[in-house]
N, C-alpha and C positions, 0 to 999 in steps of 0.2 A: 061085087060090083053093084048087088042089088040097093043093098044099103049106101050104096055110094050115091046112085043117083036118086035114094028117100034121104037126104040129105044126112044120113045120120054116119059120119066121117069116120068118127072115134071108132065106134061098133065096125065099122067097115077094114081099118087099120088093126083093131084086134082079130078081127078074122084070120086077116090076112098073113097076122104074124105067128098065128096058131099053124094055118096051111104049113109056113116056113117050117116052123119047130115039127112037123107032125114028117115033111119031105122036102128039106133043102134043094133038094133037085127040081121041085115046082117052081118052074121060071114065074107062071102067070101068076103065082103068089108073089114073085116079087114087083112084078107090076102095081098088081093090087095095094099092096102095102104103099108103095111110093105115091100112086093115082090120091090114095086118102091123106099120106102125109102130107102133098102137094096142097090138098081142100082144105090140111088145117095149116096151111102157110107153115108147116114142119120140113123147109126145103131143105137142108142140111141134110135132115132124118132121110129124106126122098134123095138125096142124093148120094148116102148110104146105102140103101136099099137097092139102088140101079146099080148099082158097082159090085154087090155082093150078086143081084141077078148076073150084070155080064160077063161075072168071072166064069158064071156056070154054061152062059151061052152067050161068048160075045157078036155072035152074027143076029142077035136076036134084033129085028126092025125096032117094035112098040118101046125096049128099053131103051134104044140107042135114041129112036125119037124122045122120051122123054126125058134124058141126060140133057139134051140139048137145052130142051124147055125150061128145067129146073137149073141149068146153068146161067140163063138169060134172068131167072127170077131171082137168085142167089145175086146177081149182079145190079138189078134193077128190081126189088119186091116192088109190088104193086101198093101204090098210095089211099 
């Protein structure tokens, strides 16, 4: 998340997906990755990523909020 908000997306998204690869079971890695996918307008990828989070914990808040968000942007991207 640190790199997330030094603007540096990519580096923030390969973290993220390393976390994944290192312990599937790390929800807040799937935030992560998706948070970054979102930054580089990789909403698809983000919306990949939250679905592969909530199969692992679908009561999770932060992914279910953000399913929704990248659903609105999937539908309407930003001009």
């Amino acid at each position: 998340m640190c790199k997330l908000g030094m603007s540096r997306a990519l580096e923030a998204e390969t973290d993220a997906t390393e976390d994944i690869e290192r312990n599937a079971s790390y929800v807040k890695g799937y935030y992560r990755k998706a948070m970054a996918s979102i930054k580089l307008e990789k909403y698809e990828s983000a919306k990949e990523t939250l679905l592969a989070g909530l199969a692992r914990k679908p009561e999770d808040k932060e992914l279910t909020t953000q399913m929704d968000n990248v659903e609105r942007l999937i539908k309407n991207p930003p001009k």
